[in-house]
Backbone as CSV, one residue per row, in Angstrom:
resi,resn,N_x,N_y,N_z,CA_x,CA_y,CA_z,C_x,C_y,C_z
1,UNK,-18.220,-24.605,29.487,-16.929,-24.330,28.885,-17.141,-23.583,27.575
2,UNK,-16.481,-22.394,27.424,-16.602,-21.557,25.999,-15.916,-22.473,24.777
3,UNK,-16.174,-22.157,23.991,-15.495,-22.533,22.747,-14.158,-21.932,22.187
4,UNK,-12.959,-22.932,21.206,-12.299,-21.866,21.074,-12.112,-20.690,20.882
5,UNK,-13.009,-20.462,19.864,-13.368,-18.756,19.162,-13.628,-17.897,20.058
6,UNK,-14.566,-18.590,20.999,-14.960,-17.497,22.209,-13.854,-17.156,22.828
7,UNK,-13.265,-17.986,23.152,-11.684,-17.593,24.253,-10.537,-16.957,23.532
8,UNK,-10.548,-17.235,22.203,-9.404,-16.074,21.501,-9.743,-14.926,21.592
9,UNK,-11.305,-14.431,21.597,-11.974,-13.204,20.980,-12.327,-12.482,22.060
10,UNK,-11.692,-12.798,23.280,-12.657,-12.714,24.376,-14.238,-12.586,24.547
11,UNK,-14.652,-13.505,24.384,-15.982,-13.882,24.680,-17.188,-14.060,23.113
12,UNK,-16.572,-13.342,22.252,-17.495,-12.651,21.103,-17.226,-14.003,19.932
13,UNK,-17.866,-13.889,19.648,-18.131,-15.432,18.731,-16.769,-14.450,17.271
14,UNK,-16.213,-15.479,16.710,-14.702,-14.531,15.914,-15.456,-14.478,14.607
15,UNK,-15.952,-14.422,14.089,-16.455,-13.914,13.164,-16.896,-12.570,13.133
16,UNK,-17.248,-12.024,14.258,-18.000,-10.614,14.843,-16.343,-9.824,15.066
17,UNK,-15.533,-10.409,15.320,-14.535,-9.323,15.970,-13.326,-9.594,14.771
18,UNK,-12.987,-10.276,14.225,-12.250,-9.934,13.273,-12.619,-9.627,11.292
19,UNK,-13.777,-10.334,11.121,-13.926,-10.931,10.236,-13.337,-11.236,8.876
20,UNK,-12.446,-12.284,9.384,-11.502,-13.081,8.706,-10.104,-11.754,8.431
21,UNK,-9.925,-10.732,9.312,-8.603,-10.086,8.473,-7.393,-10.628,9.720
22,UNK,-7.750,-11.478,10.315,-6.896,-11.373,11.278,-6.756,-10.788,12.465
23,UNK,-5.530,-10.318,13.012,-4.744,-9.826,14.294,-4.966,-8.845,13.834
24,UNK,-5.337,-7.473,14.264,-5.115,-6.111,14.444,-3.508,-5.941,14.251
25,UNK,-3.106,-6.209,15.736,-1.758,-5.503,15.728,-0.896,-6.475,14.405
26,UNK,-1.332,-7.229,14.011,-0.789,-8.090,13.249,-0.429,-7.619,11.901
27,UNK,-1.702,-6.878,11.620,-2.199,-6.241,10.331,-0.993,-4.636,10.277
28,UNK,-1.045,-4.129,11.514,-0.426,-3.032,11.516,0.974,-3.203,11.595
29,UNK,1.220,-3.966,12.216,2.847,-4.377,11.648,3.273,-4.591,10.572
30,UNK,2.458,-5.765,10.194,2.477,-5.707,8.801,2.732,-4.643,7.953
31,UNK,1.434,-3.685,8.253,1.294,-2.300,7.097,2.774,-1.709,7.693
32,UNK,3.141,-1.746,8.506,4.588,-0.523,8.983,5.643,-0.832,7.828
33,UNK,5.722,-2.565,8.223,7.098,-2.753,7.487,6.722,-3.029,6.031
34,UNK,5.564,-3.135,5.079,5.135,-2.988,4.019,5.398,-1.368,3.540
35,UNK,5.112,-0.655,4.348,4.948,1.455,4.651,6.395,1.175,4.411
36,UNK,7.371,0.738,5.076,8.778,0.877,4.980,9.387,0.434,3.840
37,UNK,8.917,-0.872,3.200,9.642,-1.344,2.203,9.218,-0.420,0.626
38,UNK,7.810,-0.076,1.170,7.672,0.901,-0.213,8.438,2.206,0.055
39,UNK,8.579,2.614,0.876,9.595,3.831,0.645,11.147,3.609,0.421
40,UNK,11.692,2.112,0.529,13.026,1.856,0.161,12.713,2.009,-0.810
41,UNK,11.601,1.135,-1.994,11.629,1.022,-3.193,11.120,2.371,-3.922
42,UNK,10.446,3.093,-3.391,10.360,4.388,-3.756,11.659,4.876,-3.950
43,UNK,12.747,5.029,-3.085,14.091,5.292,-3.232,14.921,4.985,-4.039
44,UNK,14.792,4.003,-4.214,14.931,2.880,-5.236,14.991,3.817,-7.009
45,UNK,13.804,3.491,-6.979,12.979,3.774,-8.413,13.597,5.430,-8.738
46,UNK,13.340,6.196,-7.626,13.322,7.479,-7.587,14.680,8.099,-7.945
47,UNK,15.989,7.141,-7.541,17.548,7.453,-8.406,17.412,6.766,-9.675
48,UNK,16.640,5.802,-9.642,16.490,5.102,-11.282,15.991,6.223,-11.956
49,UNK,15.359,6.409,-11.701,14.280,8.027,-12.348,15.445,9.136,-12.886
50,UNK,16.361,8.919,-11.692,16.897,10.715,-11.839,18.197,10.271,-12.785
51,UNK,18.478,9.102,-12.660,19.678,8.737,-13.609,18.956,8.786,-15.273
52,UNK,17.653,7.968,-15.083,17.015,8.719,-16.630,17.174,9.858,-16.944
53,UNK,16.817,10.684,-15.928,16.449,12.228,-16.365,17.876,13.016,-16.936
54,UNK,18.686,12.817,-16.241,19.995,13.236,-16.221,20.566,12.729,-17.665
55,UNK,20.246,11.475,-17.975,20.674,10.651,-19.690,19.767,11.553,-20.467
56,UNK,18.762,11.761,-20.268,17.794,11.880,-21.483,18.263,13.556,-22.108
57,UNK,18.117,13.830,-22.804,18.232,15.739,-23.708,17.316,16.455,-22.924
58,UNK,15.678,16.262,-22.774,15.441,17.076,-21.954,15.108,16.701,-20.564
59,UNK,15.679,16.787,-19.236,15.078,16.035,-18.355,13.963,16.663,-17.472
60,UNK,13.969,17.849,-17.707,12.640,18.680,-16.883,11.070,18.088,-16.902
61,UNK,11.294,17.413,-19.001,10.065,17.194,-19.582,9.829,15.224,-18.752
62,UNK,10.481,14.960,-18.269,10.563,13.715,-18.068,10.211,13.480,-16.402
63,UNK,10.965,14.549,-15.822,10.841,14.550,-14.166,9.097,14.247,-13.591
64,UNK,8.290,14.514,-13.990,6.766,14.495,-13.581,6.287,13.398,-13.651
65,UNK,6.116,12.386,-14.996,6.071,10.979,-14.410,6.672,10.275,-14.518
66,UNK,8.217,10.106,-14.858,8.758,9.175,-13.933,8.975,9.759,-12.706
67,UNK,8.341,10.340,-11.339,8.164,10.402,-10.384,6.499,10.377,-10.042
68,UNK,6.071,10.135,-10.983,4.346,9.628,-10.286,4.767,8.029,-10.592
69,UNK,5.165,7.716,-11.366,5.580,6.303,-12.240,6.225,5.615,-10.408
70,UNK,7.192,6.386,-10.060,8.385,5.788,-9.020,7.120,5.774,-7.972
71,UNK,6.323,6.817,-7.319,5.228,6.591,-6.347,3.666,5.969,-6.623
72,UNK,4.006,5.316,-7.489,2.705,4.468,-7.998,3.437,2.624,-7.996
73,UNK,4.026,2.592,-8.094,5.369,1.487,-8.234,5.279,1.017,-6.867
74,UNK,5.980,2.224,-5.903,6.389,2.008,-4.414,5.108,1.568,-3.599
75,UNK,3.906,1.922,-3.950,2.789,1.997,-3.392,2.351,0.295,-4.062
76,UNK,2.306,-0.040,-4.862,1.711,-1.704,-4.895,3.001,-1.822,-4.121
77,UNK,4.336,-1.821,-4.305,5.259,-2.726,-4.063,5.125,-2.949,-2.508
78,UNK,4.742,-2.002,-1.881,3.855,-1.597,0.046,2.735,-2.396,-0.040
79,UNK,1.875,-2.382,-0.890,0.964,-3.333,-0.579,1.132,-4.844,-0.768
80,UNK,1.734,-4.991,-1.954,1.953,-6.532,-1.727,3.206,-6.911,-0.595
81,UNK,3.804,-6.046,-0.324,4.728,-6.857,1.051,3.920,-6.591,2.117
82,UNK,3.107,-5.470,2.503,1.956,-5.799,3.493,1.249,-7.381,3.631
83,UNK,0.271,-7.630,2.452,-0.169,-8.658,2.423,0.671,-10.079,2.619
84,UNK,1.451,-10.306,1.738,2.327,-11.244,1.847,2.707,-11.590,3.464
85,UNK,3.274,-10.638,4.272,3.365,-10.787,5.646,2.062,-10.763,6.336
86,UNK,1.056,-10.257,5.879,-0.012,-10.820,7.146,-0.343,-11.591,6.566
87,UNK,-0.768,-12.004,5.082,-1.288,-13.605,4.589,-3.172,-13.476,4.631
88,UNK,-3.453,-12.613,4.992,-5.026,-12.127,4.785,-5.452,-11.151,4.164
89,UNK,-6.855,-10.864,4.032,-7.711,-9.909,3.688,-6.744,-8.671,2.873
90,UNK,-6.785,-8.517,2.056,-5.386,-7.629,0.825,-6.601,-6.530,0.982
91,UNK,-7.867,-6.176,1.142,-8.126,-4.815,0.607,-7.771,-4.108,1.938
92,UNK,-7.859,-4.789,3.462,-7.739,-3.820,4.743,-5.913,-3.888,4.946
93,UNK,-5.367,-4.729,3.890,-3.980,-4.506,4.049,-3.778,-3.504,3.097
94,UNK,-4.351,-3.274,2.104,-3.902,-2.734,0.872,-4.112,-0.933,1.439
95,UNK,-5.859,-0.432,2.207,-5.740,0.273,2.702,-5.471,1.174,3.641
96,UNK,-4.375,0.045,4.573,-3.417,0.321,5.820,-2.517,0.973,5.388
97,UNK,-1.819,0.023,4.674,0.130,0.324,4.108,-0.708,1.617,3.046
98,UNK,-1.775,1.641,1.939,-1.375,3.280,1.482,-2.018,4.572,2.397
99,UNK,-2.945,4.011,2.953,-3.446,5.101,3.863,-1.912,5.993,4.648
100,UNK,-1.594,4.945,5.378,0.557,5.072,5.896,1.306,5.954,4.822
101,UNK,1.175,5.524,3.867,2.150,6.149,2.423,1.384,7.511,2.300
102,UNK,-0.126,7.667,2.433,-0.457,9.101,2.116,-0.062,9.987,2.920
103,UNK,-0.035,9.376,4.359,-0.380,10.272,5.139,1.346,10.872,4.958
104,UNK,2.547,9.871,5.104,3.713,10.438,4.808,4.295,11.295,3.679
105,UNK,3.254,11.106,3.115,3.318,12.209,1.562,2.878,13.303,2.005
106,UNK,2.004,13.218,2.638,1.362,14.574,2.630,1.850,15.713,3.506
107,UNK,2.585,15.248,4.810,3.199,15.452,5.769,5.020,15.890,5.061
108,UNK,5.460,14.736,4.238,6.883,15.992,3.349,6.064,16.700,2.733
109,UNK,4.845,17.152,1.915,4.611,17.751,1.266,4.172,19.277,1.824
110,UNK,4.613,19.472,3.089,4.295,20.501,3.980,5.799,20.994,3.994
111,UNK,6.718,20.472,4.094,8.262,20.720,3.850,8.821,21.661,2.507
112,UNK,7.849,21.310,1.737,8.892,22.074,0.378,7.688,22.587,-0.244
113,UNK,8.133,23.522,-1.259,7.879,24.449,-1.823,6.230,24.432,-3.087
114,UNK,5.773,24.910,-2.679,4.440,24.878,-3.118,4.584,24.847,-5.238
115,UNK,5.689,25.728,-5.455,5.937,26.371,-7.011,6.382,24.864,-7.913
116,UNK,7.189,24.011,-6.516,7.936,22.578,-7.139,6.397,21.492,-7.542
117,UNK,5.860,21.748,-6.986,4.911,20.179,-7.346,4.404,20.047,-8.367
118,UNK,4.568,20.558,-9.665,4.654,20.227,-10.702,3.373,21.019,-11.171
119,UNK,2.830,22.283,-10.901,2.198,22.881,-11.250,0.092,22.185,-11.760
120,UNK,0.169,21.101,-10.765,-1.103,20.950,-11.405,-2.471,21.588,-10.114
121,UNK,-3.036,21.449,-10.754,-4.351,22.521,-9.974,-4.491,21.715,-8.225
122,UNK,-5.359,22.318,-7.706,-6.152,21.912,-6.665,-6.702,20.058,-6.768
123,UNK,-7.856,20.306,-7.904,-8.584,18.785,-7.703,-7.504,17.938,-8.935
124,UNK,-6.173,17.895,-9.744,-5.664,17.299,-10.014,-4.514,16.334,-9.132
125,UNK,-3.537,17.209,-8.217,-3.263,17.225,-7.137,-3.653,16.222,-6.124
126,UNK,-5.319,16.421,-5.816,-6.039,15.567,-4.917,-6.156,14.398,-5.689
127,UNK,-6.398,14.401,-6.616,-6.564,12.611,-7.875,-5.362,12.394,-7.341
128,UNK,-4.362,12.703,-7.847,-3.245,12.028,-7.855,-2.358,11.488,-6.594
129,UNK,-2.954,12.271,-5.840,-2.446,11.681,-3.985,-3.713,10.296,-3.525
130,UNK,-4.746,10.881,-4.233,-5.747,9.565,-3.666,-5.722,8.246,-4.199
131,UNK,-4.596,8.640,-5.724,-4.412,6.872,-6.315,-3.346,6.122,-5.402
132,UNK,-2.601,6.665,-4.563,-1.729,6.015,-3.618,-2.280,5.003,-3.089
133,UNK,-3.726,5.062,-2.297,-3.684,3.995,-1.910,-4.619,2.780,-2.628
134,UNK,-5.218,3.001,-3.738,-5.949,2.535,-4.661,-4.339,1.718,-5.380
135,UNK,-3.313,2.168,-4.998,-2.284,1.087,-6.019,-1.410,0.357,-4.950
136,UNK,-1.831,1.069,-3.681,-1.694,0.301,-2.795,-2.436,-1.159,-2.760
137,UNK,-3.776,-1.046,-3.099,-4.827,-1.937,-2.602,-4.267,-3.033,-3.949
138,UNK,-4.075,-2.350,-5.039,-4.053,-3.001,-6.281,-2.747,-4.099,-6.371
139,UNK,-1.056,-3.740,-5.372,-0.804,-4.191,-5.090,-1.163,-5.499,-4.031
140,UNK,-1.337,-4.899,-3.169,-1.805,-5.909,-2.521,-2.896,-7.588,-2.598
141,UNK,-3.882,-6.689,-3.153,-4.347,-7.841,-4.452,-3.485,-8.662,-4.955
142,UNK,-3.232,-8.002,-5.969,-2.061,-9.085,-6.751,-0.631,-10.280,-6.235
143,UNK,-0.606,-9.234,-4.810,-0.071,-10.208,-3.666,-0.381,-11.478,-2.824
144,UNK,-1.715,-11.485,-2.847,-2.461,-12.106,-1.876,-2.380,-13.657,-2.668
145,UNK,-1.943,-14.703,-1.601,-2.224,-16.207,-2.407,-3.574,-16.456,-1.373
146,UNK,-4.278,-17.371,-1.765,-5.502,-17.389,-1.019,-4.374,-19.130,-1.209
147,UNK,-5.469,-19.564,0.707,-5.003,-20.798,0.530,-5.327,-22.058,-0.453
148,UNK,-4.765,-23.112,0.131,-5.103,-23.999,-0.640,-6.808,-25.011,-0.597
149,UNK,-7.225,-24.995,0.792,-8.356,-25.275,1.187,-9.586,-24.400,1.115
150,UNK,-8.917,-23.209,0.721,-10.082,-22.268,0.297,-10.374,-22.500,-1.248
151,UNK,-9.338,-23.071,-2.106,-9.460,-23.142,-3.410,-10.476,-24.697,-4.030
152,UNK,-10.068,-25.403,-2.708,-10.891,-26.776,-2.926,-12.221,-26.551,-2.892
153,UNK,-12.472,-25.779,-1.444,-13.783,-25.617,-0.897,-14.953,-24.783,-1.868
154,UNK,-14.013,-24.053,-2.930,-14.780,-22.980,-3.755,-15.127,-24.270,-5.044
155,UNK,-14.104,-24.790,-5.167,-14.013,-25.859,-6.513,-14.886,-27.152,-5.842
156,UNK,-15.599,-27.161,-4.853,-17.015,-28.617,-4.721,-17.848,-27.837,-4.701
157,UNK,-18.399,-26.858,-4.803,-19.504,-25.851,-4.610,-20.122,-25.652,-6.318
């Protein structure tokens, strides 16, 4: 007779096939509706933004980061509702839900106009699309409760 682990994992001892992040499809659901809730809150932030811009005297000088500000925001706020719903491993949640967020950035960013993106170079550009999912992860982190038997087990050691 196999053991449990063997029969969830089909056959493979579970340490080898998940290690500790969970369900696959579990994880990716997760990241979808984490991917989704950061782009509400991107939405969110992003009329908060424009109602600043619109108050302030100059708003041109203001538009650049409070809109890195609004997609740095949306991106933890994706990772910690990733994590929170799968309840595991925050760095392969953290780099699901922003990996999701880049790739949808990058994909409108084929839509509009090359002159609008705020004029910064080639490798500034690339920094600034690759912290997406680094504040993804950073969210997610900060999301993650580790259980309670993991906290005992660390505290007799």
């Amino acid at each position: 007779m196999k053991n449990r682990s063997a029969r969830k994992t089909g056959g493979r001892p579970s340490s080898v096939s998940d290690k500790g992040w969970g369900n696959f499809s579990v994880m990716l659901k997760s990241g979808m509706i984490g991917t989704g809730g950061g782009l509400l809150s991107a939405l969110i932030l992003a009329l908060i933004g424009a109602i600043v811009c619109i108050s302030s005297a100059d708003p041109h000088s203001l538009m650049i980061p409070i809109s890195l500000i609004a997609l740095y925001l949306s991106a933890m706020i994706g990772g910690w509702i990733t994590v929170r719903l799968h309840k595991k491993a925050p760095l392969p949640c953290g780099t699901l839900c922003g990996a999701m967020m880049l790739f949808l950035l990058v994909l409108l960013s084929l839509f509009f106009d090359k002159k609008e993106g705020g004029g910064f170079s080639l490798g500034i550009s690339l920094l600034l699309r690759a912290l997406v999912p680094f504040f993804s992860i950073l969210g997610a982190r900060l999301g993650w409760k580790r259980s309670s038997r993991g906290r005992r087990a660390k505290g007799k050691r």
